[in-house]
C-alpha positions in Angstrom: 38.8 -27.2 7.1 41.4 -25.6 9.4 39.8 -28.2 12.2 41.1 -31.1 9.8 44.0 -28.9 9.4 44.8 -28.6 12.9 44.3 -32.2 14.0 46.3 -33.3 10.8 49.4 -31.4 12.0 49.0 -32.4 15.6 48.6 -37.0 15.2 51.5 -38.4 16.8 51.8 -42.5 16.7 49.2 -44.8 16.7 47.6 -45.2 19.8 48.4 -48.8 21.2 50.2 -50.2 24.7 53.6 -47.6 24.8 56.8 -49.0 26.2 58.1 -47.3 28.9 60.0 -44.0 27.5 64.2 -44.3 28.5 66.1 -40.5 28.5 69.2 -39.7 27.4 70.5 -39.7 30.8 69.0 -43.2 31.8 71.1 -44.6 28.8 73.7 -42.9 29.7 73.8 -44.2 33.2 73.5 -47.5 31.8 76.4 -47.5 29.8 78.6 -45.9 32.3 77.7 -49.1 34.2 77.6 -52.4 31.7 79.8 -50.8 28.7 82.3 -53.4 27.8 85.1 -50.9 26.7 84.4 -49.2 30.0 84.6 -52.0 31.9 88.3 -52.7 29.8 89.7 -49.1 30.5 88.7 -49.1 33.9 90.2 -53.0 34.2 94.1 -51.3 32.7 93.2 -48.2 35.2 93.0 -50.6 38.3 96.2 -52.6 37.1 98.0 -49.4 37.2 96.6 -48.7 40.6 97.7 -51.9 42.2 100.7 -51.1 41.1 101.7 -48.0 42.6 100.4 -49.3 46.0 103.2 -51.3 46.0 105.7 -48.7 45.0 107.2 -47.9 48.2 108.3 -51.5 47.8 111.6 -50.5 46.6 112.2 -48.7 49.9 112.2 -51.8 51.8 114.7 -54.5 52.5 114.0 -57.8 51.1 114.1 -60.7 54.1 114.8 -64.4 53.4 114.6 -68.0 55.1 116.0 -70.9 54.2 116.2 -74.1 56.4 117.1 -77.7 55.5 117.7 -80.9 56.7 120.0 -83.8 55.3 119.9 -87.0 56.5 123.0 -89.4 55.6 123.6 -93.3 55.6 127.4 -94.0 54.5 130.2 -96.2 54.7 133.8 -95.0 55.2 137.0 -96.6 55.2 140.0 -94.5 56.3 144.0 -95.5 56.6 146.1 -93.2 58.5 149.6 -92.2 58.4 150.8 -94.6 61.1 149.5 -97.8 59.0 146.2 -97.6 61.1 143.1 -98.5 58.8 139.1 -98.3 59.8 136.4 -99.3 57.9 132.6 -99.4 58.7 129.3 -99.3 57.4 126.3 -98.0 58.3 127.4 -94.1 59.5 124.3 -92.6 60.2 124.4 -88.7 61.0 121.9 -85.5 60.4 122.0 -82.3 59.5 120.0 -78.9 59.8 120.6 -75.3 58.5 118.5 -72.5 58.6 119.4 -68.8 57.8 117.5 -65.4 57.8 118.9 -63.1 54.9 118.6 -59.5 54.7 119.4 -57.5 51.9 118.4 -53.3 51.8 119.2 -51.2 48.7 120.3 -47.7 50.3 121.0 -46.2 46.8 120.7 -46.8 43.2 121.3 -43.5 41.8 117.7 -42.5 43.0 116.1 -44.9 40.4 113.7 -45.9 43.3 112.6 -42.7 43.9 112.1 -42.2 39.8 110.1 -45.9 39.7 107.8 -44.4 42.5 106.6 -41.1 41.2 106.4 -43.1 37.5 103.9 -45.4 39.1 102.3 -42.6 40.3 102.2 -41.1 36.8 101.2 -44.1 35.3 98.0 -44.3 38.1 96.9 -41.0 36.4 97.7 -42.0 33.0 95.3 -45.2 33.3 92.3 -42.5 35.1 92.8 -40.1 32.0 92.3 -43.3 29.5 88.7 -44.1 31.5 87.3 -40.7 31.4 88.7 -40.7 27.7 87.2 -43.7 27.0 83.8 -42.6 28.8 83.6 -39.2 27.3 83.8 -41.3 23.5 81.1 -43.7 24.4 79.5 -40.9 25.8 79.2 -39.1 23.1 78.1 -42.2 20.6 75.1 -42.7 22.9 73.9 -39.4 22.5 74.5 -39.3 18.8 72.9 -42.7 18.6 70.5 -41.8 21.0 69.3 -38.8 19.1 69.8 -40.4 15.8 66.8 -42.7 17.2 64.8 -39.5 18.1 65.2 -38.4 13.9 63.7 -41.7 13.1 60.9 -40.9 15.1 60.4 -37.7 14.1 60.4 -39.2 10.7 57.9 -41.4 11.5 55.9 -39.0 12.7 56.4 -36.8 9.1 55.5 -40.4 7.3 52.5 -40.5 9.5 51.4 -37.0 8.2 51.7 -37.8 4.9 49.9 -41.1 5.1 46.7 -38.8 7.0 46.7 -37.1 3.8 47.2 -39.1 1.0 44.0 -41.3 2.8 41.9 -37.7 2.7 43.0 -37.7 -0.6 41.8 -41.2 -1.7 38.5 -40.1 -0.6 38.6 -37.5 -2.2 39.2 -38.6 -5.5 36.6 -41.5 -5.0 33.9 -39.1 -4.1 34.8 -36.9 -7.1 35.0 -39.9 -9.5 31.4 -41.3 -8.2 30.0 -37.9 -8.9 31.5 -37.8 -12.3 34.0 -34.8 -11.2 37.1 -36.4 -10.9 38.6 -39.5 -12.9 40.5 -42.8 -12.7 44.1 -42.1 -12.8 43.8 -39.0 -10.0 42.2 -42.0 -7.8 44.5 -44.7 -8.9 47.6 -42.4 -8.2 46.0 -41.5 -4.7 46.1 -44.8 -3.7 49.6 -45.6 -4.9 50.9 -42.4 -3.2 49.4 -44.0 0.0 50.6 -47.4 -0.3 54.0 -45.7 -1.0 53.9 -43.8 2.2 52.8 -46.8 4.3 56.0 -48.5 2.8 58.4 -45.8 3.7 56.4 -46.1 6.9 57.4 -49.7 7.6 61.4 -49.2 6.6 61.1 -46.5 9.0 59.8 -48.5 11.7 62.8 -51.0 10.8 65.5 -48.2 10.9 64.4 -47.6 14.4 64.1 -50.7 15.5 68.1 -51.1 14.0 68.6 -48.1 15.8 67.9 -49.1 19.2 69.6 -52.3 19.2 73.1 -49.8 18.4 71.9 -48.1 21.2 71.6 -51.8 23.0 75.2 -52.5 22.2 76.3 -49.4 23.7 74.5 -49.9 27.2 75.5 -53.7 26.9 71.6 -55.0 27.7 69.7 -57.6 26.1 68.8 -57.0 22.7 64.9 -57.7 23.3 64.9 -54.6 25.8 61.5 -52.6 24.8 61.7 -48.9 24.9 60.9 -45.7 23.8 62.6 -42.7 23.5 61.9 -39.0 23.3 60.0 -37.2 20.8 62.3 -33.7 21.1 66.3 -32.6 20.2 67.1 -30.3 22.9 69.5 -28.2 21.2 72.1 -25.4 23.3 72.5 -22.7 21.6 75.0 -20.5 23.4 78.3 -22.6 23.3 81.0 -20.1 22.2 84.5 -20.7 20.8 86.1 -19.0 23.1 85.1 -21.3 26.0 85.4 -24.3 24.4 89.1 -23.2 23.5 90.0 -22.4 27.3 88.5 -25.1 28.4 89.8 -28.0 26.3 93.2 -26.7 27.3 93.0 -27.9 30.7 89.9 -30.5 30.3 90.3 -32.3 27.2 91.4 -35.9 27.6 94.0 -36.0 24.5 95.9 -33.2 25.7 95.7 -34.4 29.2 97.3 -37.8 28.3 99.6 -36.4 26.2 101.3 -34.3 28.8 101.4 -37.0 31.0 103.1 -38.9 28.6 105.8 -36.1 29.0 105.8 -36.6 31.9 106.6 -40.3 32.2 109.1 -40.0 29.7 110.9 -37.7 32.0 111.0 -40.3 34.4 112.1 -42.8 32.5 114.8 -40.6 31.9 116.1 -40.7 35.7 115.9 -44.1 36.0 118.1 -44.6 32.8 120.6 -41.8 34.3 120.7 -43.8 37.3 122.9 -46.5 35.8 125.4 -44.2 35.9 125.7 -44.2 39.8 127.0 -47.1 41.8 124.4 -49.1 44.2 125.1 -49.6 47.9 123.5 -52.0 49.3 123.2 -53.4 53.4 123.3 -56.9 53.8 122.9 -59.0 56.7 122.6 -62.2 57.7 122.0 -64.7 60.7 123.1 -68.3 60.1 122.2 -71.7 62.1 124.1 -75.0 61.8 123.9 -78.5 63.5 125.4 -81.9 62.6 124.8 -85.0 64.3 127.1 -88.2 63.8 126.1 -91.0 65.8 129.3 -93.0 64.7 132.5 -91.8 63.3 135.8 -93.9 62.2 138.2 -91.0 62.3 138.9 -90.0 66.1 139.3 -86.7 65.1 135.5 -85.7 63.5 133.1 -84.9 66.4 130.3 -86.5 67.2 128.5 -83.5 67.4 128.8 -80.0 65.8 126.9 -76.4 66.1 127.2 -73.0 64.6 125.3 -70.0 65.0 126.1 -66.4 64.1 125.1 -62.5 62.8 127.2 -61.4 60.1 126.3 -57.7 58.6 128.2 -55.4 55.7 128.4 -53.5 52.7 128.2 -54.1 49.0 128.7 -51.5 46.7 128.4 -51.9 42.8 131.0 -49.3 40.9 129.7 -49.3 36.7 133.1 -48.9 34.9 131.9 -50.7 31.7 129.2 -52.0 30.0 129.2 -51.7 26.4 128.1 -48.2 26.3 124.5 -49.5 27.3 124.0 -46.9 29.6 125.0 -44.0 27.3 122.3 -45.7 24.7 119.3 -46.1 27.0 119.9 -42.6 28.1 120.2 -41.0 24.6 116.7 -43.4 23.8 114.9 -41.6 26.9 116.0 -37.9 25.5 114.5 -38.8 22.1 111.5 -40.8 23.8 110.8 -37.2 25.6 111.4 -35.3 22.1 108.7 -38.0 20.5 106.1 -37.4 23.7 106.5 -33.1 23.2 106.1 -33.6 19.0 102.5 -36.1 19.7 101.9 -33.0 22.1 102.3 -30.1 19.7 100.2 -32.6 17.3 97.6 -33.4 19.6 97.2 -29.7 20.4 96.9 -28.9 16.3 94.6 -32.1 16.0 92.1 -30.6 18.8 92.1 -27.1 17.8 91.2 -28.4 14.3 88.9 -30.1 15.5 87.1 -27.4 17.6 87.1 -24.6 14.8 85.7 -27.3 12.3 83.5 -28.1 15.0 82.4 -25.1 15.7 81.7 -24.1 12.2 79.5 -26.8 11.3 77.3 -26.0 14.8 76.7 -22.3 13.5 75.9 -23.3 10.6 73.8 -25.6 11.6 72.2 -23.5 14.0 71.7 -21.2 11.0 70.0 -23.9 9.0 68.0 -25.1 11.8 66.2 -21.6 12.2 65.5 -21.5 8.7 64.2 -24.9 7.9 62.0 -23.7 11.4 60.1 -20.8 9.6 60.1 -22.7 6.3 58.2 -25.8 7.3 54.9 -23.2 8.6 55.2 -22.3 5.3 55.0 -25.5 3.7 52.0 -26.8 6.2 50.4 -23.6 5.0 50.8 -24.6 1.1 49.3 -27.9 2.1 46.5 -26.6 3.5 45.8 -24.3 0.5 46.4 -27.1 -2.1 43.8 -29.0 -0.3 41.6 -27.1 0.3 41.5 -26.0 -3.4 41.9 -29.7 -4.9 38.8 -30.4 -2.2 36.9 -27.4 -4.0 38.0 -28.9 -7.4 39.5 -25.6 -8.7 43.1 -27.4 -8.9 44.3 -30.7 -9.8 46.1 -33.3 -8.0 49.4 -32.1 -9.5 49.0 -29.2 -7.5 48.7 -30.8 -4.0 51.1 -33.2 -4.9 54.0 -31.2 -5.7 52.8 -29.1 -2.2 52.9 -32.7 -0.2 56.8 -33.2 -2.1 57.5 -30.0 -0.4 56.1 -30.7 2.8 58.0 -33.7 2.8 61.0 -32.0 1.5 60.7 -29.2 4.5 60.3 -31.7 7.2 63.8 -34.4 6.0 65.3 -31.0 6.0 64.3 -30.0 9.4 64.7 -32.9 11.2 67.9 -33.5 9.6 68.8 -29.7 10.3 68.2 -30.4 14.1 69.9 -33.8 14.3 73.1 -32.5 13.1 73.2 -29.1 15.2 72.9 -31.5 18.1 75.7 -33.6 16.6 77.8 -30.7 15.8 77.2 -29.7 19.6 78.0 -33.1 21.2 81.6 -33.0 19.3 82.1 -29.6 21.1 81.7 -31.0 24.0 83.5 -33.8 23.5 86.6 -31.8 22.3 86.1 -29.8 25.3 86.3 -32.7 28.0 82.6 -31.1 29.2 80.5 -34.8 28.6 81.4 -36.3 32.0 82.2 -34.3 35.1 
């Protein structure tokens, strides 16, 4: 008996062609390279980045051309003072222009220094929303990932149960042809089993819905074939205090929230520097020809050029302009006001979230360690119910309510070690610690 016992406890799935077995960290990988909202967050993050690689733009003078040509077929008629009149038709001439303009901002109240280091900011801002963004999708693989894993481990349970329930249909048909057991003990055997095999086949659908989450996640065809693990690595020396410290400096909320604060600030300078006037250097070198080949006034030329460099100064004094300056600037202190109250909420929301966190994982932790001792205990009153319903001193009452249990222990336990490693992955989430 404990031979039957031992093999009974130690069947895994049924033996067939397995599909090639993908870890956590394979998914993972993946993800991190097909994931669509990835792929989006990292799309804003470049934007950002093309931007401030053109932020020393403001720096730089702008330089224009312009050129033309006009060409003119016209008739004139002119009388002069003396009584003198000339008419003709036919006055062909040309004309061409061209002109190089240079305009250089050499201050604006320091709003282009403000624009630059706000680009900058902004550059951050879009890498803080990727890692945010990855640490999230992160952490639903691993939870979705695992959840897989408590199917399986379920499966396995179902599996157990099936193994005996089928000991127990022989069983009771061996008793019943020797005249030692009766109908309804075989008759409820074998709907026990066919019970079991149908839990067994919604299992095998729940995993099979399972992976195709886990599908969407990684963003691969939904026919992939895989397997996962059969195990819930679980850590159990996370502490408070370290996830506290570290989310301080690590956790993507907070980080983007303080750099909100900081871009506000900027946005600040660049509103103040409406107050200040704007110099700017301009310059200019100009090119003009004309070409009449007929003219009926003496005194127009024939032919005329002009060429020349002109340079100065513009400055642009605000004396008045509806008070829009005063409002934009009173709109940037309150913007920074709003950026340091989602900051002191942020911080409340994450250390919430760590202490309720941290809570569930010790209790879990607690819970796992029990439901660990109590399902030997539960094997063993399996063991002793069938053994003693094989040696006919009990009834199938017995070693069914000790199966119930079993099967009771093993939800519980598998359950139990699914959500301590839930309750751990939200720790590290809240602590920034899923992606390096």
């Amino acid at each position: 008996m404990k031979k039957f016992v031992f093999v009974l406890f130690s069947i895994g799935f049924s033996v067939g062609v397995r599909a090639q077995v993908l870890t956590l960290e394979e998914a993972v990988a993946t993800a991190l390279k097909n994931n669509y909202n990835i792929q989006l967050a990292r799309l804003d993050s470049t934007i950002a980045a093309i931007d401030n690689s053109y932020a020393y733009a403001a720096f730089i003078p702008q330089v224009n051309g312009t050129l033309g040509r006009t060409w003119n077929n016209n008739s004139q008629k002119v009388e002069l003072q003396n009584g003198t009149k000339r008419e003709s038709s036919g006055l062909k001439s040309n004309n061409l222009n061209a002109a190089l303009n240079l305009n250089w901002t050499i201050f604006d109240g320091l709003r282009m220094f403000a624009l630059r280091d706000r680009l900058k900011e902004l550059t951050e801002l879009g890498g803080l929303n990727v890692k945010s963004r990855i640490i999230d999708e992160v952490a639903s693989i691993i939870t979705t990932y695992y959840n897989i894993v408590q199917a399986k481990q379920q499966l396995k349970a179902v599996q157990e149960q099936m193994n005996i329930n089928a000991e127990r249909v022989k069983l009771a048909d061996r008793k019943l042809a020797v005249g030692l057991g009766t109908k309804q003990e075989l008759l409820q055997a074998q709907i026990d089993l066919n019970a079991q095999k149908s839990q067994q086949l919604n299992q095998q659908t729940a995993i099979e819905q399972l992976k195709q989450n886990l599908n969407a996640l990684m963003a691969v065809d939904v026919k992939a074939n895989y397997d996962v693990l059969d195990t819930i690595p679980i850590n159990t020396t996370i502490t408070l205090e370290e996830v506290i410290n570290s989310a301080t400096g690590s956790n993507p909320s907070l980080l983007i929230a303080r750099k909100n604060i900081d871009i506000a600030k900027l946005l600040l300078k660049e509103a103040r520097a409406d107050f200040f006037p704007t110099v700017q250097f301009n310059s200019s070198y100009n090119f003009n020809r004309n070409n009449n080949n007929a003219v009926v006034n003496p005194a127009s030329p024939l032919f005329s050029q002009n060429r020349g460099f002109n340079y100065g100064l513009t400055a642009t004094i605000p004396i008045l302009n509806n008070f829009n300056t005063r409002r934009m600037v009173k709109q940037a202190r309150l913007n920074i006001q709003t950026q340091e109250t989602r900051l002191l909420n942020e911080q409340l929301q994450v250390d919430l979230g760590i202490y309720n966190a941290f809570k569930a994982y010790q209790f879990k932790k607690q819970e796992l360690a029990l439901e660990e001792s109590n399902i030997e205990l539960a094997k063993e009153n399996v063991m002793i119910a069938f053994e003693r319903y094989r040696l006919g001193v009990s009834t199938y009452l017995e070693l069914r309510d000790a199966q119930q249990s079993l099967e009771a222990a093993y939800n519980r336990l598998i359950a139990a070690r699914y959500n301590t490693k839930v309750a751990e992955t939200e720790l590290l989430r809240l602590k920034g610690d899923l992606v390096r």
